[in-house]
C-alpha positions as a printed Julia matrix, in Angstrom:
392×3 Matrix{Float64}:
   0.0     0.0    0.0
   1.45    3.3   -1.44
  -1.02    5.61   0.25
  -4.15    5.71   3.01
  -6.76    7.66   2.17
  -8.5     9.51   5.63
 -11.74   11.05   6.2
 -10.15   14.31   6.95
  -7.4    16.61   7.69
  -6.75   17.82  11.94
 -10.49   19.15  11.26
 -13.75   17.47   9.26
 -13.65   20.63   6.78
 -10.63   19.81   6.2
 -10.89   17.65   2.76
  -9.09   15.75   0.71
  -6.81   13.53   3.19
  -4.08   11.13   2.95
  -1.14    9.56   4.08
   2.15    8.46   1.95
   5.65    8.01   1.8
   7.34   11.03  -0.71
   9.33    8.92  -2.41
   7.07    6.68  -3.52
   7.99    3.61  -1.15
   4.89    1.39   0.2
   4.02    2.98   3.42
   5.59    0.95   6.48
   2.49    0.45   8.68
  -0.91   -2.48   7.95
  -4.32   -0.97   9.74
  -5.64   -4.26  10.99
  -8.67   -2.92  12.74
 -10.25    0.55  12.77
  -9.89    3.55  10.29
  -7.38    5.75  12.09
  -7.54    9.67  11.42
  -4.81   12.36  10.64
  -4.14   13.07  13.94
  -4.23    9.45  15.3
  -1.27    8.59  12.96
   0.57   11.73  14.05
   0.09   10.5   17.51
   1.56    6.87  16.41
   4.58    7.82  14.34
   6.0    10.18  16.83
   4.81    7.99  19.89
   6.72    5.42  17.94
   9.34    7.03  17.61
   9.82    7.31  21.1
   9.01    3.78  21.94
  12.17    2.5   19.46
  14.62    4.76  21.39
  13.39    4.67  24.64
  13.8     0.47  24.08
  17.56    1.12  22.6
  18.57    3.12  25.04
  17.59    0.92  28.01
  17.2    -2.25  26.74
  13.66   -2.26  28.31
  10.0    -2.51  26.87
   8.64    0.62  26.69
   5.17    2.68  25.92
   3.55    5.87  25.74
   0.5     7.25  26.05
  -0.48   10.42  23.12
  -2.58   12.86  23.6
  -2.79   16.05  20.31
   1.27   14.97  19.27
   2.85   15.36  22.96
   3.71   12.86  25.08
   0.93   12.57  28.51
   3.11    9.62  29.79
   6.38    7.41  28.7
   7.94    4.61  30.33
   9.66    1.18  30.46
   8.71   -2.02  32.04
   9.73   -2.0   35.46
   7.58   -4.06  37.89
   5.1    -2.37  39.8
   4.96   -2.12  43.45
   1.29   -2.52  45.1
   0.78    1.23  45.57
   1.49    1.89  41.79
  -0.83   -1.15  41.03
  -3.53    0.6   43.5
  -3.31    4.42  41.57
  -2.92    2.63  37.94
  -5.93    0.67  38.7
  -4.04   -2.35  37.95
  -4.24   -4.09  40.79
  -6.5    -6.8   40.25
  -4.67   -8.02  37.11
  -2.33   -9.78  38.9
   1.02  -10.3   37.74
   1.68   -8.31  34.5
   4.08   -8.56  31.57
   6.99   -6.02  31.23
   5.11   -4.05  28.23
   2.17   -4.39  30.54
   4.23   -2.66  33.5
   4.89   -0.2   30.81
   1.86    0.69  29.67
   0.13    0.95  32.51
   3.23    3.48  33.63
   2.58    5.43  30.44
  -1.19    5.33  31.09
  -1.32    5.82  34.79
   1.13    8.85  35.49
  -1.53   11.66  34.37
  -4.63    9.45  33.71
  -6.66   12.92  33.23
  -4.5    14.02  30.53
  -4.01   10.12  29.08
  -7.92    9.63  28.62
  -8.4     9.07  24.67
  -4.68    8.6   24.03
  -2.91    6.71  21.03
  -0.37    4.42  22.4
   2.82    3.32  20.97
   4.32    0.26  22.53
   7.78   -1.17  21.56
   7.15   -4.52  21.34
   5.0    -6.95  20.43
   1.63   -6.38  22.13
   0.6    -9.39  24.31
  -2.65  -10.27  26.52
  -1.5    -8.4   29.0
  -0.94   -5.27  27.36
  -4.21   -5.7   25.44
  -6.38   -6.46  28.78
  -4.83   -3.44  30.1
  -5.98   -1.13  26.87
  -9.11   -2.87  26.62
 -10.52   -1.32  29.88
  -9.44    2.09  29.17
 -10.68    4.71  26.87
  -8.08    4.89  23.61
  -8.15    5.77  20.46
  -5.88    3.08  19.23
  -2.36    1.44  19.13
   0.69    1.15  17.49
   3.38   -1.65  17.77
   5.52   -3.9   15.56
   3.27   -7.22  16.14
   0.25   -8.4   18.32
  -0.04  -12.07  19.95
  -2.92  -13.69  18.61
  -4.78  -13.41  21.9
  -3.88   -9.61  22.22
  -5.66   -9.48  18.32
  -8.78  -11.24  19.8
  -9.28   -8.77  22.9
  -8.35   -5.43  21.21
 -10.71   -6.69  17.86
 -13.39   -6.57  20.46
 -12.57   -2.67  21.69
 -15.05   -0.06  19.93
 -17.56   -3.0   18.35
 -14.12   -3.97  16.18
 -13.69   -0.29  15.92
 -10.52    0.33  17.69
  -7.51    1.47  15.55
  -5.14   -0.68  15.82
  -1.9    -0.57  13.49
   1.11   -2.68  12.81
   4.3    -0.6   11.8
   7.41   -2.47  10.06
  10.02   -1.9   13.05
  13.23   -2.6    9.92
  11.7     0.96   8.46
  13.68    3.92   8.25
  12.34    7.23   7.1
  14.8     9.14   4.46
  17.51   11.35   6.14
  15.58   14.91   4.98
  11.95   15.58   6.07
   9.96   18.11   4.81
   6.61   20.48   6.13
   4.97   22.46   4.65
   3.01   25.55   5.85
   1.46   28.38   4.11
   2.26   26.72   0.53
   6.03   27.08   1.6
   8.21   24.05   1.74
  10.76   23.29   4.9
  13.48   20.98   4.72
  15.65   19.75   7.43
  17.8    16.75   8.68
  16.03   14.22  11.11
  16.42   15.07  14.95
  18.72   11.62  15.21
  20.28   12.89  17.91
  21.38    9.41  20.37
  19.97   10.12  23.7
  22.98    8.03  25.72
  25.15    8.64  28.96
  28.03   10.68  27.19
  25.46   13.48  26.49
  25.19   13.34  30.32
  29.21   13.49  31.23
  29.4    17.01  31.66
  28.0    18.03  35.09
  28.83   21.45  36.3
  27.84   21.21  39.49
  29.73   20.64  43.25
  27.87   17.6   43.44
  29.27   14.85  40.67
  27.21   11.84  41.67
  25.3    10.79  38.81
  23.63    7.25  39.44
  23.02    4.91  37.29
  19.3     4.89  38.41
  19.04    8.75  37.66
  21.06    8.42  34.12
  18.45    6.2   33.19
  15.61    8.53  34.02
  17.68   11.55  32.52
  17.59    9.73  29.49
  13.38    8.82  29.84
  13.18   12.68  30.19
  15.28   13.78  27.13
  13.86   11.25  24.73
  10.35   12.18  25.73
  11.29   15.92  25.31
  12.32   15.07  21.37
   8.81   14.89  20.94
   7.05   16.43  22.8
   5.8    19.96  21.48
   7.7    23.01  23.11
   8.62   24.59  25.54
   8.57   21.47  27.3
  10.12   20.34  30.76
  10.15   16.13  32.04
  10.24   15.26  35.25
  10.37   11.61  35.68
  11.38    8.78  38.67
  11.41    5.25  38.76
  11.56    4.72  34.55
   8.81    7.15  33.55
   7.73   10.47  33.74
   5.57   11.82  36.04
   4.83   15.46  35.06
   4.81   16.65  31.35
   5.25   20.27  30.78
   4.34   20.4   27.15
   3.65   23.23  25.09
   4.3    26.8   27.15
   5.78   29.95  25.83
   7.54   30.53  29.14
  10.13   28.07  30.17
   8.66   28.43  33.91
   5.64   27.59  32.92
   6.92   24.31  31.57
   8.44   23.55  35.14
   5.67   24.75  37.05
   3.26   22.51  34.85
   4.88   19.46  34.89
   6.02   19.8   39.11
   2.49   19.96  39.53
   2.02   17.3   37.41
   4.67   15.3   39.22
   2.55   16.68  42.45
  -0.5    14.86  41.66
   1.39   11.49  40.96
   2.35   11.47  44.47
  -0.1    12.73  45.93
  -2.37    9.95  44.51
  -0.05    7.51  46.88
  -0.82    9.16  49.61
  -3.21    7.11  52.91
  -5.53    9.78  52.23
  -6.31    9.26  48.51
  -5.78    5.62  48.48
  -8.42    5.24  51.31
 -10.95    7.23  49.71
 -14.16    5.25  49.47
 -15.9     5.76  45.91
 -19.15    4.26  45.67
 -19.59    1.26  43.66
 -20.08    1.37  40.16
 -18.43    4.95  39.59
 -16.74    5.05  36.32
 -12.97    5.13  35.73
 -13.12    8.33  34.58
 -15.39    9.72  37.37
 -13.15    8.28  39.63
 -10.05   10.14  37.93
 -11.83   13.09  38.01
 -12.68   13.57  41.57
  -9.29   12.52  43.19
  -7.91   15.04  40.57
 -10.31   17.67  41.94
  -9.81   16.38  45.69
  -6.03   17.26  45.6
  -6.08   20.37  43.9
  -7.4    23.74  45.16
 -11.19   23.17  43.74
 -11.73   20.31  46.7
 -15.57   21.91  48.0
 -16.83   20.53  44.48
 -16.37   16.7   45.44
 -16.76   17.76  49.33
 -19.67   19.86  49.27
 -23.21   18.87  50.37
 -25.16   16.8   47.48
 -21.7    16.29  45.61
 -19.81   13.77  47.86
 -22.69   11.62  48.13
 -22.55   11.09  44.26
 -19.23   10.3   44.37
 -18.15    8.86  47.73
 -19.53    6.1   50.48
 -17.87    7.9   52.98
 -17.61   12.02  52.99
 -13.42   12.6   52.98
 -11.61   14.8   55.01
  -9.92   17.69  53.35
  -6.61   17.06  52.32
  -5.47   20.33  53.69
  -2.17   21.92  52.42
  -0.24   21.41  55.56
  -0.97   17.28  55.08
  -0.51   17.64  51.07
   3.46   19.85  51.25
   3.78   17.29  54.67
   3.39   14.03  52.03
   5.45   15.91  49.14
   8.46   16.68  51.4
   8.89   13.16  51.12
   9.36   12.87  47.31
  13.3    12.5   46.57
  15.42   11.4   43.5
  13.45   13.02  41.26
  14.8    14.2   37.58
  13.95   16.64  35.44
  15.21   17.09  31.84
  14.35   20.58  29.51
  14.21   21.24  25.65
  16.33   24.05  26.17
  18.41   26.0   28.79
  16.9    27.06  32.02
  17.05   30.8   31.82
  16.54   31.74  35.32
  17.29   29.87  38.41
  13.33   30.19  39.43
  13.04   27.16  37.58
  15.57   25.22  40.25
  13.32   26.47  43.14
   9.96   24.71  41.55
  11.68   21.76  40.56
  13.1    21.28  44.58
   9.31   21.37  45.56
   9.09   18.31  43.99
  12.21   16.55  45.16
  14.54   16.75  42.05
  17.65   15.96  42.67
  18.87   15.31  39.09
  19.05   17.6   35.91
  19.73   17.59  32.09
  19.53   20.93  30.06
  21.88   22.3   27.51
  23.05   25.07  29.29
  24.24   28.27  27.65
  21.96   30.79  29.39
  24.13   33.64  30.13
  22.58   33.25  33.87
  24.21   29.98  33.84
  25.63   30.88  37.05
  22.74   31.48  39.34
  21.48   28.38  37.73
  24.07   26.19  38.97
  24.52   28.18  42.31
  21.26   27.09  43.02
  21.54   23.53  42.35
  24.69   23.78  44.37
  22.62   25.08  47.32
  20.32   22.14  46.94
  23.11   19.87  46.84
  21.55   18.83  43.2
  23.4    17.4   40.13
  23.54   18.79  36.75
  24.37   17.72  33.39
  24.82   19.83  30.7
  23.86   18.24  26.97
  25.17   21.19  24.82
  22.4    20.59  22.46
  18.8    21.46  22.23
  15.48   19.47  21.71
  12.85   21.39  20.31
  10.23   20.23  18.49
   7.42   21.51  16.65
């Protein structure tokens, strides 16, 4: 197949639509269920993309969750401890596969911002992977292969509906790719940049101590960054991110969105979200909803009179903000990777609210300085890459 005809462009008024390779090659992907849209494939080729390198560059499965071509959540398949289980909603699954533990890492880091996602996965997709997708609401999947029994559970997503594509993982694109906007024609060479430790040698800061643990991470956070729209700031712990900044004009911004991202993550581990008592049948996405609303600043509408009762057995306790920076002072070993430099050291101070401790930016800000100075007063380590990720 040459070329995929779509129903439409980004919008429905936006007619004819289609998909092929510029040099005439046969395109490198097979739609085995579902009719997949223009955005839906933007969402799988750069979630793909991510996938491959995230899998070459740790050796683990890995998978991400897209959401309008940025990253909500990427990771690889580490096991899952009981408390991730319990906030994934994964816990009565039992033992799970590595691209399961992936997926549902991907999936469960900002489930609010993850609902309707494309995911990529790097490997084959197997039952496990497939039961996890099946229960959540997705627009579709990419991966090199499917398990006959992962076929048989997604074909019965959406009525047979679901999108679900198979990409050729021996392609590779043509050195030069080209946009085109306003009738004018941009070339430029692919970002294949390799996201590995020597881009992480250079640390300028007192402290030197660069774990293995947190070179990994660095490296989740930089890879996600290549494609993820900018501005954009990763902070991510245990082999996936936890707080996506995507998107902001102002570098701050970036950090500020993604700490609180990272925020809510923990927060969601804390005794007094995990023993909140939702009444039964509440939907996944109700569910998401209120614990999202109960730890942010708009609490009263799940609390209030006539609301909690809709939502909850038991009426919860405010999680005041004493209890909620109490819980967060506990989050450590967190790292943080940017597109580009950090300008201003106000950045540092957010990212210590939420327990980084690890950096990667290219440096070159001419406050590079006060930067560093405050990482050194935070006893934090930094990297610098020398090389921007920006991607639009």
């Amino acid at each position: 197949m040459k070329e995929l005809e779509l129903k439409y462009g980004c919008n429905p008024n936006q007619k004819p639509s289609k998909i092929y390779v510029a040099n005439g090659e046969e395109l490198p992907i097979t739609v085995l269920f579902g009719k997949p849209g223009y955005i839906n494939f933007l969402d799988a080729f750069n979630g793909w993309q991510l996938v491959k390198e995230l899998k070459e560059a740790t050796g683990l499965p890995a998978a991400t969750s897209f959401k309008h071509v940025s990253p909500a959540g990427a990771a690889v398949g580490l096991p899952l401890d009981d408390t991730l289980k319990k906030i994934y909603w994964v816990d009565d699954m039992g033992e799970l596969s590595p691209l399961a533990c992936a997926y549902a890492r991907a999936r469960g880091a900002d489930r609010m911002s993850s609902f309707g996602d494309f995911i990529a996965l790097s490997d084959v997709c197997d039952k496990d992977t497939a039961s996890i997708i099946k229960r959540e609401v997705s627009d579709g999947v990419i991966a090199p292969g499917y398990t006959e029994e992962a076929l048989e559970i997604l074909k019965g997503k959406k009525k047979g509906n679901y999108n679900v594509i198979q990409i050729d993982p021996a392609y590779r694109p043509a050195p030069l790719e080209h946009k085109e906007v306003y009738g004018i024609t941009f070339e430029q060479g692919r970002q294949e940049l390799p996201i590995n430790n020597e881009l992480l040698s250079k640390i300028v800061t007192k402290n030197q101590e660069l774990t293995d643990a947190a070179k990994m991470d660095l490296k989740i956070s930089l890879i996600t960054l290549k494609y993820t729209q900018s501005n954009s700031v990763c902070f991510v712990k245990g082999g996936q991110a936890i707080g996506i900044g995507a998107g902001q004009q102002s570098r701050v911004h970036c950090t500020r969105l993604a700490g609180q991202k990272a925020d809510n993550w923990f927060l969601r581990q804390s005794p007094k979200v995990l023993g909140l008592q939702f009444i039964d049948g509440i939907g996944r996405a109700d569910r998401d909803n209120a614990i999202d609303v109960y730890i942010g600043n708009e609490y009263m509408d799940v609390l209030a009179e006539g609301a909690w009762q809709k939502i909850f057995k038991v009426k919860p306790e405010v999680f005041t903000e004493e209890e909620k920076r109490e819980w967060l002072n506990q989050m450590a070993d967190v790292t943080v990777g940017s597109d580009a430099f950090f300008p201003f050291s106000d950045n540092i101070e957010r990212a210590k609210k939420s327990g980084v401790k690890y950096i990667a930016q290219p440096g070159g800000s001419v406050r590079d300085d006060l930067v560093i100075e405050a990482c050194d007063r935070y006893g934090m380590v930094m990297a610098f890459t020398g090389i921007r990720l920006f991607h639009h």
